[in-house]
C-alpha positions as CSV (number, residue, x, y, z in Angstrom):
1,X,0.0,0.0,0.0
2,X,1.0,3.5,-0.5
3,X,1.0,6.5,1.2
4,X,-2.4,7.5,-1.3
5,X,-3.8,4.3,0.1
6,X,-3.4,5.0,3.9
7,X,-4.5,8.2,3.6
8,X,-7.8,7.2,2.4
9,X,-8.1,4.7,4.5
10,X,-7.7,6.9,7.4
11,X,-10.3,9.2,5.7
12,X,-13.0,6.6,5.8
13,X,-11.9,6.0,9.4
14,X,-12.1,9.3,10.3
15,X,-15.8,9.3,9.5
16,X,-17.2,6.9,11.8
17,X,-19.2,8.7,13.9
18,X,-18.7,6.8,17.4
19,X,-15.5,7.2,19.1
20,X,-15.5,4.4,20.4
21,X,-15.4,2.3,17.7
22,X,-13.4,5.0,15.4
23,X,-10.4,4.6,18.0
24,X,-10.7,0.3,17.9
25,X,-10.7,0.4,14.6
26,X,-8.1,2.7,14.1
27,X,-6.3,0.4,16.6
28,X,-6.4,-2.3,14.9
29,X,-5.4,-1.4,11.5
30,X,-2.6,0.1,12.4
31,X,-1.4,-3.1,14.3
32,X,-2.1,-5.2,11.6
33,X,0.0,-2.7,9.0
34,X,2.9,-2.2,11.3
35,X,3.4,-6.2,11.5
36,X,3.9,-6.2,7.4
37,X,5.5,-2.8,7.4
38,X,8.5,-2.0,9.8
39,X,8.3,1.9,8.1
40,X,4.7,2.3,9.2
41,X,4.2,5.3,11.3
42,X,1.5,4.4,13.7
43,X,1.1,7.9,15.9
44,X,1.1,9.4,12.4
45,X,-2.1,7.1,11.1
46,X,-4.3,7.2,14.4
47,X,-4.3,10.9,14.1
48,X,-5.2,11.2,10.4
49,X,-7.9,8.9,11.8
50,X,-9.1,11.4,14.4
51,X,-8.1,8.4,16.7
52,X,-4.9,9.6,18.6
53,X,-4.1,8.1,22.2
């Protein structure tokens, strides 16, 4: 995936409406990324998905 990808990705995260579930999913995408992808930037991608910690 490339950085065009992610980004929309994040978009369509972004928009779920309950925070909640905005933040596990957010979670858990970036966990699964970072396992294939050692360059992934995980603080960068949960706040592009309005999901930071």
């Amino acid at each position: 995936m490339t950085r065009k990808h992610f980004a929309a990705v994040a978009d369509v995260i972004a928009g779920i409406e309950d925070e909640q579930i905005r933040r596990q999913v957010a979670r858990e995408m970036a966990y699964a990324v970072g396992r294939f992808n050692s360059l992934f930037n995980r603080s960068r991608f949960l706040e592009a998905c309005n999901a930071a910690e």
